[in-house]
N, CA and C atoms of all chains as a GROMACS GRO file, in nm:
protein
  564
    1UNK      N    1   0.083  -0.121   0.000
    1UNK     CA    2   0.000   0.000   0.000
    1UNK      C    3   0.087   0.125   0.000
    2UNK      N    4   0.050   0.207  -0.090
    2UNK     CA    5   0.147   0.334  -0.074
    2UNK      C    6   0.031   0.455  -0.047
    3UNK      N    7   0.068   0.532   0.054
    3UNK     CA    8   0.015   0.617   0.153
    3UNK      C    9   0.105   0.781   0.119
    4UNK      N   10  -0.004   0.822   0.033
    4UNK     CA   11   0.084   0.943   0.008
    4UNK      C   12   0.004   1.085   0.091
    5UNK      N   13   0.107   1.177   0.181
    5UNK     CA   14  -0.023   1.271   0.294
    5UNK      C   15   0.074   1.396   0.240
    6UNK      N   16  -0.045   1.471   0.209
    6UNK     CA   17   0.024   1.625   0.170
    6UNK      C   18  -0.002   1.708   0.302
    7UNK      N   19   0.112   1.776   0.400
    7UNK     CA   20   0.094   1.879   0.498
    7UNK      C   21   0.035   1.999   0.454
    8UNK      N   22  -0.085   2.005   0.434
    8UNK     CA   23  -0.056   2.193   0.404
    8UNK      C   24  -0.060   2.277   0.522
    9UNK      N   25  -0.151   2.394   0.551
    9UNK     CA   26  -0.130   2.460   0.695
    9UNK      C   27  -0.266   2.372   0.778
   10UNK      N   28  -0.204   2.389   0.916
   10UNK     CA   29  -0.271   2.343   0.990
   10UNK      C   30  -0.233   2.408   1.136
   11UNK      N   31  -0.376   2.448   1.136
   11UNK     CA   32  -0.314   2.612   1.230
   11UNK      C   33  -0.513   2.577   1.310
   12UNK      N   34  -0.493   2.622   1.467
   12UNK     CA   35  -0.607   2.559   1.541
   12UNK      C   36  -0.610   2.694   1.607
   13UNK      N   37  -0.707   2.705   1.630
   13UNK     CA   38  -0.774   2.838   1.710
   13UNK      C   39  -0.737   2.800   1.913
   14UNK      N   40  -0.854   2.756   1.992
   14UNK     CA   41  -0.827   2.758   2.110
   14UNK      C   42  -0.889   2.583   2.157
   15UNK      N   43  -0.818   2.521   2.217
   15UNK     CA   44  -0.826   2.412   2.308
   15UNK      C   45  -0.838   2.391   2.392
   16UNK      N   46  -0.933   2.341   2.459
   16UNK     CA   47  -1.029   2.334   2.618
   16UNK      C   48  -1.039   2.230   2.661
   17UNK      N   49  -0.939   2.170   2.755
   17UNK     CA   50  -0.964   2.016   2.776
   17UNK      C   51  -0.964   2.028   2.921
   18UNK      N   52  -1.088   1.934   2.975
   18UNK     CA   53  -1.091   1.950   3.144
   18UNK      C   54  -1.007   1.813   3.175
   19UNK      N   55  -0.998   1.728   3.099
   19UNK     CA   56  -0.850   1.645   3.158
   19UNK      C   57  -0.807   1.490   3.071
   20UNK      N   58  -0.730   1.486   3.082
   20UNK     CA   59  -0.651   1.402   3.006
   20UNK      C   60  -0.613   1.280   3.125
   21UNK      N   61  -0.643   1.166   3.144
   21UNK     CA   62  -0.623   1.039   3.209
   21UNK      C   63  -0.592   0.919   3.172
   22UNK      N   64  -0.541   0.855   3.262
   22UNK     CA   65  -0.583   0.671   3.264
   22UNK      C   66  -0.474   0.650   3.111
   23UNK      N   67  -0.348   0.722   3.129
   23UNK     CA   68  -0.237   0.665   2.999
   23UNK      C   69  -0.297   0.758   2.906
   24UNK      N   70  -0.345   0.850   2.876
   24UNK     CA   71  -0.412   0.921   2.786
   24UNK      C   72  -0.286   1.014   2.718
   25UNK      N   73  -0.319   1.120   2.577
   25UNK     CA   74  -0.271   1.174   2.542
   25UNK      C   75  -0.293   1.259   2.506
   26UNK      N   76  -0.255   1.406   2.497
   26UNK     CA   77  -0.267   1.484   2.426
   26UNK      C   78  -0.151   1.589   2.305
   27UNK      N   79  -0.163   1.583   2.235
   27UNK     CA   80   0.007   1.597   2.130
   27UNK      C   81  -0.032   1.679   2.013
   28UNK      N   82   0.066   1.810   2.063
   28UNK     CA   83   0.033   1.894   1.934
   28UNK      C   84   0.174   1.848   1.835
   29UNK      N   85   0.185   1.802   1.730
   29UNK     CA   86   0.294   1.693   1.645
   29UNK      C   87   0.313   1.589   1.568
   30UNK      N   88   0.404   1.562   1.541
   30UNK     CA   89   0.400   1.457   1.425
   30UNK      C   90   0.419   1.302   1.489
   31UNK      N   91   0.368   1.203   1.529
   31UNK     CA   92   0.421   1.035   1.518
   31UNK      C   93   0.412   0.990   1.425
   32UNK      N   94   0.524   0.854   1.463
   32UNK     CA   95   0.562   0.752   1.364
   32UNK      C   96   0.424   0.660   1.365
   33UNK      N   97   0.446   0.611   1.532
   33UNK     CA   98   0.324   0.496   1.563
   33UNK      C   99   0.317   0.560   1.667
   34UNK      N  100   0.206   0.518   1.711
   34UNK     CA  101   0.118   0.541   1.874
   34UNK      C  102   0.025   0.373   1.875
   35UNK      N  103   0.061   0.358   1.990
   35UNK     CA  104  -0.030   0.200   2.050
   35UNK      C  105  -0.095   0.273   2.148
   36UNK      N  106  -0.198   0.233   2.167
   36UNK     CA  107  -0.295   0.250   2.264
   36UNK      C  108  -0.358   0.152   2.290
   37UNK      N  109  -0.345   0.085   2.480
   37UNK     CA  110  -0.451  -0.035   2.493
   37UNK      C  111  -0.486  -0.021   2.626
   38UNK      N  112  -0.583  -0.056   2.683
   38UNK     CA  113  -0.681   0.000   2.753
   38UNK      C  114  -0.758  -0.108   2.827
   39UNK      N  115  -0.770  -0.129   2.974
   39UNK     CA  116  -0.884  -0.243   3.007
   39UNK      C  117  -0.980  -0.141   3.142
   40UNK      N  118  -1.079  -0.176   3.163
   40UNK     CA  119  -1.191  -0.086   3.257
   40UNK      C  120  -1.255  -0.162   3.250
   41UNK      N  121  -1.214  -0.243   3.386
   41UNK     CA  122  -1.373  -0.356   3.379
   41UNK      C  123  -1.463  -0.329   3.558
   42UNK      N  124  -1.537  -0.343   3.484
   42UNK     CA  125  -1.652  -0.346   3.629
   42UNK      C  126  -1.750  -0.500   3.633
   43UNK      N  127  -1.686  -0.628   3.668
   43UNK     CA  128  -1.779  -0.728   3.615
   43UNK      C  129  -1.867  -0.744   3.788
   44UNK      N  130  -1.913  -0.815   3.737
   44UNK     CA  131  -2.041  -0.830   3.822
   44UNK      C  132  -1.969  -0.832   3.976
   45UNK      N  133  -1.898  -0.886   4.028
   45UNK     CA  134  -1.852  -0.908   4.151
   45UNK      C  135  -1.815  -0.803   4.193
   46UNK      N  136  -1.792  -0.707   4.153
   46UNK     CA  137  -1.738  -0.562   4.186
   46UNK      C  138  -1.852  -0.472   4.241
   47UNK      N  139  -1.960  -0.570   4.238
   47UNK     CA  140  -2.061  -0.476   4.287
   47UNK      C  141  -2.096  -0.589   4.417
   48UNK      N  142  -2.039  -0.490   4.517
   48UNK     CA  143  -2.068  -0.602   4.640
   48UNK      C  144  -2.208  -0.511   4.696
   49UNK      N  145  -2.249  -0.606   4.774
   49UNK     CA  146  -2.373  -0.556   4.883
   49UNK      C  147  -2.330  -0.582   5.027
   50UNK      N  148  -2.310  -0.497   5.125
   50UNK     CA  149  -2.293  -0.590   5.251
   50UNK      C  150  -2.190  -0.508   5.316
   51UNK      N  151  -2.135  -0.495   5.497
   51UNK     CA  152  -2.092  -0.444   5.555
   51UNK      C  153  -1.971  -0.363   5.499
   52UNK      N  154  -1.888  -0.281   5.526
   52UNK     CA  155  -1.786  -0.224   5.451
   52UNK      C  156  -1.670  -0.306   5.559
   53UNK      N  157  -1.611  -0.384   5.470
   53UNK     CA  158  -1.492  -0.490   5.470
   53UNK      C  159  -1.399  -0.422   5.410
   54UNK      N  160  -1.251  -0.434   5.418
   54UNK     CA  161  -1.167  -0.444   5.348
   54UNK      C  162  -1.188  -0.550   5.163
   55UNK      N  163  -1.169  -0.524   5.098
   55UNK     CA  164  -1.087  -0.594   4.978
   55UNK      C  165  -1.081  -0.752   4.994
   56UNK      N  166  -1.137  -0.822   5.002
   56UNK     CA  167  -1.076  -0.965   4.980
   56UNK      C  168  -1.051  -1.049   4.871
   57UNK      N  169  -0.962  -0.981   4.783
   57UNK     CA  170  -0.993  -1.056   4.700
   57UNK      C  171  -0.917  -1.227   4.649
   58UNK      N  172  -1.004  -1.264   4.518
   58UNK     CA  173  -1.017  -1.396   4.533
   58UNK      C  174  -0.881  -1.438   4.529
   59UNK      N  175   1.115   0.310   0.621
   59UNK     CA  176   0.997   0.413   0.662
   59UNK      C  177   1.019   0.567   0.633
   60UNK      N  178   0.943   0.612   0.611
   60UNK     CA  179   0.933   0.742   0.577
   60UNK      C  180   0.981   0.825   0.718
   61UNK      N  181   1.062   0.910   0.742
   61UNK     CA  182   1.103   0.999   0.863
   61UNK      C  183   0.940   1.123   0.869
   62UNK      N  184   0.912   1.106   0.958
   62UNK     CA  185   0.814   1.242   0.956
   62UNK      C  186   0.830   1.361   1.070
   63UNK      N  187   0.899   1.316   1.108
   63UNK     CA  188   0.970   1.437   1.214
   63UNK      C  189   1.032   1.583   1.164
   64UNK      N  190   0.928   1.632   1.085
   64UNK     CA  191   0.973   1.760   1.016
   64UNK      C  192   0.908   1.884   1.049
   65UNK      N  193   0.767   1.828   1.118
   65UNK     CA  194   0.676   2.020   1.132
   65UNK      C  195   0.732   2.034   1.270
   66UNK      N  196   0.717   2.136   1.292
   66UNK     CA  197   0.756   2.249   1.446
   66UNK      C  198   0.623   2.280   1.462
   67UNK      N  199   0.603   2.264   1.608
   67UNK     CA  200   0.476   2.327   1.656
   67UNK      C  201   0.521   2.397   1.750
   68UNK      N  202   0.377   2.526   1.720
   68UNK     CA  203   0.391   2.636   1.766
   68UNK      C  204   0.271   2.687   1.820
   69UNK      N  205   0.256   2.676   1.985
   69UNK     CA  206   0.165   2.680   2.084
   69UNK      C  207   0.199   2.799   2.157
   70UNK      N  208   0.142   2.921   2.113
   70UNK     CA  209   0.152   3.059   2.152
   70UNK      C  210   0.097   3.067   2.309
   71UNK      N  211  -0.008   2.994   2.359
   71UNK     CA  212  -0.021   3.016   2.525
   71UNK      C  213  -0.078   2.889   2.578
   72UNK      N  214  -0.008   2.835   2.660
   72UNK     CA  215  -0.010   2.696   2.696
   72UNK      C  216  -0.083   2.721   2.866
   73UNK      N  217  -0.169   2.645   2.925
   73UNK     CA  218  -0.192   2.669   3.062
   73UNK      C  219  -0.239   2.590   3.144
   74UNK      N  220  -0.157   2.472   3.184
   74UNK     CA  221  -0.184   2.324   3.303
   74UNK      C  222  -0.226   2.373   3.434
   75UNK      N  223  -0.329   2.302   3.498
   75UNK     CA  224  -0.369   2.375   3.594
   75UNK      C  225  -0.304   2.255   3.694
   76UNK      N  226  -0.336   2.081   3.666
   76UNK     CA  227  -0.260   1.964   3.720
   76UNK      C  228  -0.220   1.884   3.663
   77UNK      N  229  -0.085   1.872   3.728
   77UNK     CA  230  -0.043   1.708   3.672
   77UNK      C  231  -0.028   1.641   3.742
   78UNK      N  232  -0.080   1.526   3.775
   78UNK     CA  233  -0.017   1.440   3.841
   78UNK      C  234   0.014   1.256   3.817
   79UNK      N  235  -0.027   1.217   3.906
   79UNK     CA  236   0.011   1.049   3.899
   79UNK      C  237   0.108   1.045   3.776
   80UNK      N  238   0.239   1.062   3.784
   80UNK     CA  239   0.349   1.030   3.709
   80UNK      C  240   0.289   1.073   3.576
   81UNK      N  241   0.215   1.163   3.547
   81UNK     CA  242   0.233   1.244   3.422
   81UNK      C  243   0.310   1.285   3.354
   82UNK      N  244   0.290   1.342   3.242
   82UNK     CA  245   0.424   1.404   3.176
   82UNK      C  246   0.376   1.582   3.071
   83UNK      N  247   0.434   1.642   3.114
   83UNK     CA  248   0.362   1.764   3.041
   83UNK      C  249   0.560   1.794   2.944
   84UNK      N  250   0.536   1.765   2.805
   84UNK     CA  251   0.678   1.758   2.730
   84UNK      C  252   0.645   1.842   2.647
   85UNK      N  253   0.730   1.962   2.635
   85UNK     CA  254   0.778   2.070   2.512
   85UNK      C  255   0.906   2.038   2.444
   86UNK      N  256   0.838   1.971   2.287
   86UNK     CA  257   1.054   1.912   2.266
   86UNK      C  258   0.992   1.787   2.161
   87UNK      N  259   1.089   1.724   2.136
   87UNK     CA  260   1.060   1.613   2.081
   87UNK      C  261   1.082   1.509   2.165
   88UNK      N  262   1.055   1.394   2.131
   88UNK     CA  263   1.073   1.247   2.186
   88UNK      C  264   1.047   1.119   2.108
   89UNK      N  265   1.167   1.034   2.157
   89UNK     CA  266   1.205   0.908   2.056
   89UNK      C  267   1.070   0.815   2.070
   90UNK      N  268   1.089   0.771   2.195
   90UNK     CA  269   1.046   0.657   2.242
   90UNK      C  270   0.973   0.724   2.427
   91UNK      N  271   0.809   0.673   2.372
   91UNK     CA  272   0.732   0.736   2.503
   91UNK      C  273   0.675   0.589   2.520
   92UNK      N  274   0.663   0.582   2.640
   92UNK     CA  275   0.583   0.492   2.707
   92UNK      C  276   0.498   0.508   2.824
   93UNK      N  277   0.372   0.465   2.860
   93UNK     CA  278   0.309   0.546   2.950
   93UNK      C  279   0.217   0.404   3.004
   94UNK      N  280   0.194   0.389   3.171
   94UNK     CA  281   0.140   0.251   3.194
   94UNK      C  282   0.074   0.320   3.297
   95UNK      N  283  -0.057   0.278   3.369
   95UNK     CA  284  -0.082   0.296   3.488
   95UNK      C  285  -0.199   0.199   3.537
   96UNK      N  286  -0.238   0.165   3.645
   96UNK     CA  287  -0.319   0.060   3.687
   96UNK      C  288  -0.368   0.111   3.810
   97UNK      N  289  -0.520   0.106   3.826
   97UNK     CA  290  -0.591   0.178   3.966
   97UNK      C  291  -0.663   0.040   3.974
   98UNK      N  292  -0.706   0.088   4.098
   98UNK     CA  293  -0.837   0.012   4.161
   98UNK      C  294  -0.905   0.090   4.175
   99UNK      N  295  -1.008   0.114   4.160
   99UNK     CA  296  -1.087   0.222   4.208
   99UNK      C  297  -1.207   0.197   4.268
  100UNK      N  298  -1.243   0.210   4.398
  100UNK     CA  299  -1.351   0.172   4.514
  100UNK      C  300  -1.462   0.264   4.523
  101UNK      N  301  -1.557   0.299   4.529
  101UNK     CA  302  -1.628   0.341   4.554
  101UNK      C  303  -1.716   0.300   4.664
  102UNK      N  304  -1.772   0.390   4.736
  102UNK     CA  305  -1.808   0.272   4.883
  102UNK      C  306  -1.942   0.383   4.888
  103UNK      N  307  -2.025   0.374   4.955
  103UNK     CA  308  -2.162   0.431   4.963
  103UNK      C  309  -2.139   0.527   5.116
  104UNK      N  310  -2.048   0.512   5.165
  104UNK     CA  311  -2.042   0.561   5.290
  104UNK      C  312  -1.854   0.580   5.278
  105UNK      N  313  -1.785   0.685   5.347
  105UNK     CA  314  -1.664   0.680   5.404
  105UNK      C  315  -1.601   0.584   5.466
  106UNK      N  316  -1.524   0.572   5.400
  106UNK     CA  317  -1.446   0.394   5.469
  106UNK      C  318  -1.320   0.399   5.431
  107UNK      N  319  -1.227   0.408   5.475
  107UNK     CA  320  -1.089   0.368   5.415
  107UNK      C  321  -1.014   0.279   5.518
  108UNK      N  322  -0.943   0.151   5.436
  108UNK     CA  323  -0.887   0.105   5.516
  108UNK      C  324  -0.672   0.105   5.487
  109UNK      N  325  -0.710   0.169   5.389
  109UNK     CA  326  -0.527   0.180   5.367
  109UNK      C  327  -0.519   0.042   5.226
  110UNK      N  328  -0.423  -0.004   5.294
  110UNK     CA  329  -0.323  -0.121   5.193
  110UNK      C  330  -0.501  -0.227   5.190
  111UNK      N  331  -0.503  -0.239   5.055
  111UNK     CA  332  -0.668  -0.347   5.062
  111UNK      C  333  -0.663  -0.461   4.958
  112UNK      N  334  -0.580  -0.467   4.827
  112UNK     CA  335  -0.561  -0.543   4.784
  112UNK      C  336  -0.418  -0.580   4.673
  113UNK      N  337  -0.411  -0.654   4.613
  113UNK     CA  338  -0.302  -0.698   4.522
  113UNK      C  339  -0.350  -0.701   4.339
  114UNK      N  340  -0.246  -0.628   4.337
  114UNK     CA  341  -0.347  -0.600   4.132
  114UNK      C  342  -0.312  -0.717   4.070
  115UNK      N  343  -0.215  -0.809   4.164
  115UNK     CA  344  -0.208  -0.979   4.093
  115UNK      C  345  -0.354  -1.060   4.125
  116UNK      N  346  -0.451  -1.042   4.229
  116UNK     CA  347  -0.516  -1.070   4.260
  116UNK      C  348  -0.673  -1.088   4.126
  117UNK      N  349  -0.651  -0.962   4.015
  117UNK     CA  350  -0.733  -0.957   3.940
  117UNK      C  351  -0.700  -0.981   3.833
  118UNK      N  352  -0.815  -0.997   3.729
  118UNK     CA  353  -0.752  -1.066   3.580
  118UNK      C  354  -0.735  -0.896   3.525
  119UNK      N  355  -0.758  -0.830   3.573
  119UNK     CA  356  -0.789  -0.710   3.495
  119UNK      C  357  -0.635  -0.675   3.452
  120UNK      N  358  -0.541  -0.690   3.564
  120UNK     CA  359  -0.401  -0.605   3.570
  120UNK      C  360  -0.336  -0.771   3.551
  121UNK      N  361  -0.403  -0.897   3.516
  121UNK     CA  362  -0.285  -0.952   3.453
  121UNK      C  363  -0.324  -1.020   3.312
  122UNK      N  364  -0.451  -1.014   3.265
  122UNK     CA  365  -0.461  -1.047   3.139
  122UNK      C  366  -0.376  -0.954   3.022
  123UNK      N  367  -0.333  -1.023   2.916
  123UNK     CA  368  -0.249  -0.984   2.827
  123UNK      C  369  -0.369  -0.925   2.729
  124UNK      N  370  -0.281  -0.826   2.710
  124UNK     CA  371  -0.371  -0.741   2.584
  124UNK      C  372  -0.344  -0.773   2.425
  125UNK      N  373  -0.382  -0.833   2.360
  125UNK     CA  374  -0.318  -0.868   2.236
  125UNK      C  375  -0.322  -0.772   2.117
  126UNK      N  376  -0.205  -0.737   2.076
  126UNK     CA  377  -0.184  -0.658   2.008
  126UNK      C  378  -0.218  -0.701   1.838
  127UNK      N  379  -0.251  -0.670   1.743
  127UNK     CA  380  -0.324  -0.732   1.620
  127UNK      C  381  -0.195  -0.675   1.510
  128UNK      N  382  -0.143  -0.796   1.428
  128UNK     CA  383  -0.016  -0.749   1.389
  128UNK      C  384  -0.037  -0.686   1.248
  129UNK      N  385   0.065  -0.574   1.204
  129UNK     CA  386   0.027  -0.515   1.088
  129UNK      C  387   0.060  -0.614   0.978
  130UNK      N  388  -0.002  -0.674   0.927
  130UNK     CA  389   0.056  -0.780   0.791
  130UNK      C  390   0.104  -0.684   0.710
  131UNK      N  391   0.033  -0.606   0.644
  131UNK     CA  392   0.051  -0.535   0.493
  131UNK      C  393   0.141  -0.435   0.508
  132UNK      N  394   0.218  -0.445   0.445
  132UNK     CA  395   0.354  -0.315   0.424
  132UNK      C  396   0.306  -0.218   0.318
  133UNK      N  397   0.296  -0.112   0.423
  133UNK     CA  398   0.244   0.041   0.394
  133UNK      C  399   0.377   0.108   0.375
  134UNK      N  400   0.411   0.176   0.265
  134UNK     CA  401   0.524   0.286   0.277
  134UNK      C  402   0.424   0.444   0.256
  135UNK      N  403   0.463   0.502   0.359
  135UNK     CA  404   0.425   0.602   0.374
  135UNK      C  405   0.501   0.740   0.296
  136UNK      N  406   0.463   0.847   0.265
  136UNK     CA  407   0.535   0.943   0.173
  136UNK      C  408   0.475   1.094   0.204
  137UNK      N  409   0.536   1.107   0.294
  137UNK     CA  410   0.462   1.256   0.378
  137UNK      C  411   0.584   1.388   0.292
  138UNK      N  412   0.494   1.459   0.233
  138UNK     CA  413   0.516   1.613   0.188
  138UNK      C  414   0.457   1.731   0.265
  139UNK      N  415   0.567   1.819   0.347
  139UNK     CA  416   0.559   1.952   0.413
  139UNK      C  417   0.546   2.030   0.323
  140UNK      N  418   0.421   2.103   0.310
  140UNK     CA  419   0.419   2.150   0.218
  140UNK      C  420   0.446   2.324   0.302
  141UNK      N  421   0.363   2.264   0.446
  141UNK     CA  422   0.415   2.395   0.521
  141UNK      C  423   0.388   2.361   0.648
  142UNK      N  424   0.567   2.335   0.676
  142UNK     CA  425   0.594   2.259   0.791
  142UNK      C  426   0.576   2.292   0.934
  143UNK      N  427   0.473   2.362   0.968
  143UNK     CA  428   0.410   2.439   1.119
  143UNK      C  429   0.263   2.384   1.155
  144UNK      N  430   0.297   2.373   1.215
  144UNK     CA  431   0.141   2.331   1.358
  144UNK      C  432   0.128   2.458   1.412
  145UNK      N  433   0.002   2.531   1.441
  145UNK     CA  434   0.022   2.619   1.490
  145UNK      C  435  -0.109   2.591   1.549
  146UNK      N  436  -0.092   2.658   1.697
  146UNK     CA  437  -0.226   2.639   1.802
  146UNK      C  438  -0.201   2.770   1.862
  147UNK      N  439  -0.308   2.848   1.862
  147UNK     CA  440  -0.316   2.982   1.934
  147UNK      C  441  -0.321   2.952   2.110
  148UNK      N  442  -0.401   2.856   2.184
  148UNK     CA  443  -0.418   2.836   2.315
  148UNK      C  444  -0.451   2.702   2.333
  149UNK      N  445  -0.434   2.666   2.472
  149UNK     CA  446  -0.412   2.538   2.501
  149UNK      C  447  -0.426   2.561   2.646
  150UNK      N  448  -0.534   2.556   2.706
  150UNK     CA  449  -0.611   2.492   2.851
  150UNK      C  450  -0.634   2.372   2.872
  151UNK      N  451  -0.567   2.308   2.992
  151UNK     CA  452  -0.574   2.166   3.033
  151UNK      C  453  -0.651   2.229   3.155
  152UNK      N  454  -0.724   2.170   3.221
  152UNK     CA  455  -0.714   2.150   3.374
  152UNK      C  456  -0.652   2.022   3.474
  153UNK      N  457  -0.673   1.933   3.355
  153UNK     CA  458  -0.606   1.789   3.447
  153UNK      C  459  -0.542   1.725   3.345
  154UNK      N  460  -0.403   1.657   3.416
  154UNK     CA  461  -0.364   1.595   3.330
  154UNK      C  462  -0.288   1.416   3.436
  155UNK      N  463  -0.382   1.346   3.438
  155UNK     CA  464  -0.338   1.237   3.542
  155UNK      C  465  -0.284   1.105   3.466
  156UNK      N  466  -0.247   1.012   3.605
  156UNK     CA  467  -0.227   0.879   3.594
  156UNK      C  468  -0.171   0.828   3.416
  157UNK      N  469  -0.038   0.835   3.445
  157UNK     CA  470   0.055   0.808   3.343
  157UNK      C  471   0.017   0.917   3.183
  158UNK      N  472  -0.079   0.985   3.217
  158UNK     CA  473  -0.083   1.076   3.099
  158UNK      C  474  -0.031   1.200   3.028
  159UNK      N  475  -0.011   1.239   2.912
  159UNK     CA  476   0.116   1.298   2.853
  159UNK      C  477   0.053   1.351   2.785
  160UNK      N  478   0.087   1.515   2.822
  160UNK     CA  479   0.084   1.622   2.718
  160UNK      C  480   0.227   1.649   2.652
  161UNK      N  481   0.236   1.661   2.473
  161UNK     CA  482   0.336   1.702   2.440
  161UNK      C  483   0.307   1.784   2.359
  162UNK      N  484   0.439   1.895   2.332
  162UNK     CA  485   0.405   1.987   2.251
  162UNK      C  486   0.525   1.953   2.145
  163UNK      N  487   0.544   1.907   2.030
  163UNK     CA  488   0.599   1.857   1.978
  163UNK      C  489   0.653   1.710   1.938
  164UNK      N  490   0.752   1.682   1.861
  164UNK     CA  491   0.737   1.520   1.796
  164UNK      C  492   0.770   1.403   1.858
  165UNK      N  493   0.693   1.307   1.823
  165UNK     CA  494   0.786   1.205   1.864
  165UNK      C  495   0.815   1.058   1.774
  166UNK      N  496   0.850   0.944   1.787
  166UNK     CA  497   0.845   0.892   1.722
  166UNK      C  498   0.768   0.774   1.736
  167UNK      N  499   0.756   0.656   1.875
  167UNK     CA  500   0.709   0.584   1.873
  167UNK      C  501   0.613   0.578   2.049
  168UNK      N  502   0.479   0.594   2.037
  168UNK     CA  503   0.385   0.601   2.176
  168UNK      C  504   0.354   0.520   2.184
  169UNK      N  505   0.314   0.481   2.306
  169UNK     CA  506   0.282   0.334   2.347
  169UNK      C  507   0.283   0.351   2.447
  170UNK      N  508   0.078   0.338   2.503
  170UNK     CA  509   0.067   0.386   2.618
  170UNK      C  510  -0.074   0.245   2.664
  171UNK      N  511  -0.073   0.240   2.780
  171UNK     CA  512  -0.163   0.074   2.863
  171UNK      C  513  -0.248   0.171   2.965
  172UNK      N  514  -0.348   0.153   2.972
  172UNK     CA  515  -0.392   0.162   3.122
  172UNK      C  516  -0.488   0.074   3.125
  173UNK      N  517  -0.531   0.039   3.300
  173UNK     CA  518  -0.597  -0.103   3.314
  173UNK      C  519  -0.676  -0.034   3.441
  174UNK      N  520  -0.797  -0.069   3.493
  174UNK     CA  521  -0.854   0.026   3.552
  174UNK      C  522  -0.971  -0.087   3.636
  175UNK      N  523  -0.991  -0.130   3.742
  175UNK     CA  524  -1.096  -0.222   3.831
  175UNK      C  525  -1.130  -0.149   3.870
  176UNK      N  526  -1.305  -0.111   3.838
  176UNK     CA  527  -1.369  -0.013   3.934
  176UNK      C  528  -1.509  -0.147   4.016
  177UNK      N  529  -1.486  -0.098   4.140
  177UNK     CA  530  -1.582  -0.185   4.264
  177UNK      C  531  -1.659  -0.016   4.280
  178UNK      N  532  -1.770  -0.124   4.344
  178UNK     CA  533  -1.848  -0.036   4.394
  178UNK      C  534  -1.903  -0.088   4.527
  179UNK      N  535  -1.880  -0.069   4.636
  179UNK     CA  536  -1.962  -0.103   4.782
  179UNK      C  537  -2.079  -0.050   4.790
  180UNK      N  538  -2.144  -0.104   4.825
  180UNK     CA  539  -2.336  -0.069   4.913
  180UNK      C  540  -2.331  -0.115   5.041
  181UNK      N  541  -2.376  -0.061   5.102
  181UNK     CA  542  -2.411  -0.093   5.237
  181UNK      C  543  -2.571  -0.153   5.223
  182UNK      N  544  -2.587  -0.260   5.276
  182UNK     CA  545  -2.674  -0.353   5.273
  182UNK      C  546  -2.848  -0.284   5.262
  183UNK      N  547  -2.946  -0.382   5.192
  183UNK     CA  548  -3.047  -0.317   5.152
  183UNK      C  549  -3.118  -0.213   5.225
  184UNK      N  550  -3.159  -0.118   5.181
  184UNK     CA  551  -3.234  -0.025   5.277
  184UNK      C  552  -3.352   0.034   5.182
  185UNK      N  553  -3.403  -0.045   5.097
  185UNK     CA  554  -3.519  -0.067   5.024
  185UNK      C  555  -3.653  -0.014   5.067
  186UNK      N  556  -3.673  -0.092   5.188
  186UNK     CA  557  -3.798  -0.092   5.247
  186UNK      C  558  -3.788   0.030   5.348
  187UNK      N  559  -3.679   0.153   5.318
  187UNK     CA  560  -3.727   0.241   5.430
  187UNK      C  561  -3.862   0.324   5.424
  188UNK      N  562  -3.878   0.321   5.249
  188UNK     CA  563  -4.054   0.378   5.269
  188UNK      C  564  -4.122   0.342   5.390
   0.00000   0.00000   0.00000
């Protein structure tokens, strides 16, 4: 595959970000590669019912 | 591979209000970024803390492998500056956390993980207080 990208101007007015997290990015610039991978799990057991215990987990 | 490390950016008023959890706020270039972070995150229905509570070996969350999907097809890339500037008039963050990276300029290769267990505690039914 040949991937041909013409720069022309690229010019941004104003940027408002209330926050950037959790390995996140924000990049005014050029990359080669960027990986991004990501897990957020909430599975069912994470929802306990019942006295406030410490953590036990399995 | 094609080098693309050629535009200059140019961020006339920049303004972080936080950084934290091993963040990175970078003006400059950079080769090689890497960025990891792993929470637990509790939520409890009532105030409770007990300090040290668990082990992130303990969950599949922080030890399952993430599989990465491999590029088969060879792409040659062919980037023309035609006019080599980035230009951003302003730039307001208010937060910038947990292994995350603001840069103002290039880099070459990112590669960033985060893994995140969110619990939630209840304190036992209280349904029937009608």
């Amino acid at each position: 595959m040949n991937f041909q990208v013409y720069n022309r101007d690229l010019c941004v007015g104003d940027i408002r970000v209330i926050g950037v997290a959790s390995s996140s990015l924000l990049m005014v610039g050029d990359t080669q590669t960027i990986q991004l991978a990501s897990i957020f799990d909430t599975p069912a057991e994470s929802l306990i019912i019942g006295p406030f215990v410490p953590l036990t987990p399995k | 591979m094609t080098l693309m490390l050629q535009r200059t950016s140019v961020v006339n008023y920049l303004k972080v209000e936080t950084l934290s959890f091993s963040s990175i706020l970078e003006i400059g270039d950079a080769t090689y970024t890497q960025g990891f972070s792993r929470a637990i995150a509790i939520q409890r229905e009532a105030e409770a803390f007990f300090g040290y509570e668990a082990d992130f070996k303990s969950y599949s969350t922080f030890t399952d492998p993430i599989p990465i999907p491999p590029i088969t097809e060879t792409i040659s890339i062919n980037t023309l500056q035609l006019n080599p500037i980035i230009k951003v008039q302003k730039i307001d963050v208010i937060g910038v956390s947990s292994s995350s990276i603001l840069q103002i300029g290039n880099a070459k290769h990112i590669s960033m993980e985060s893994r995140v267990d969110h619990i939630r505690h209840l304190l036992s039914n209280h349904s029937d207080d009608k």
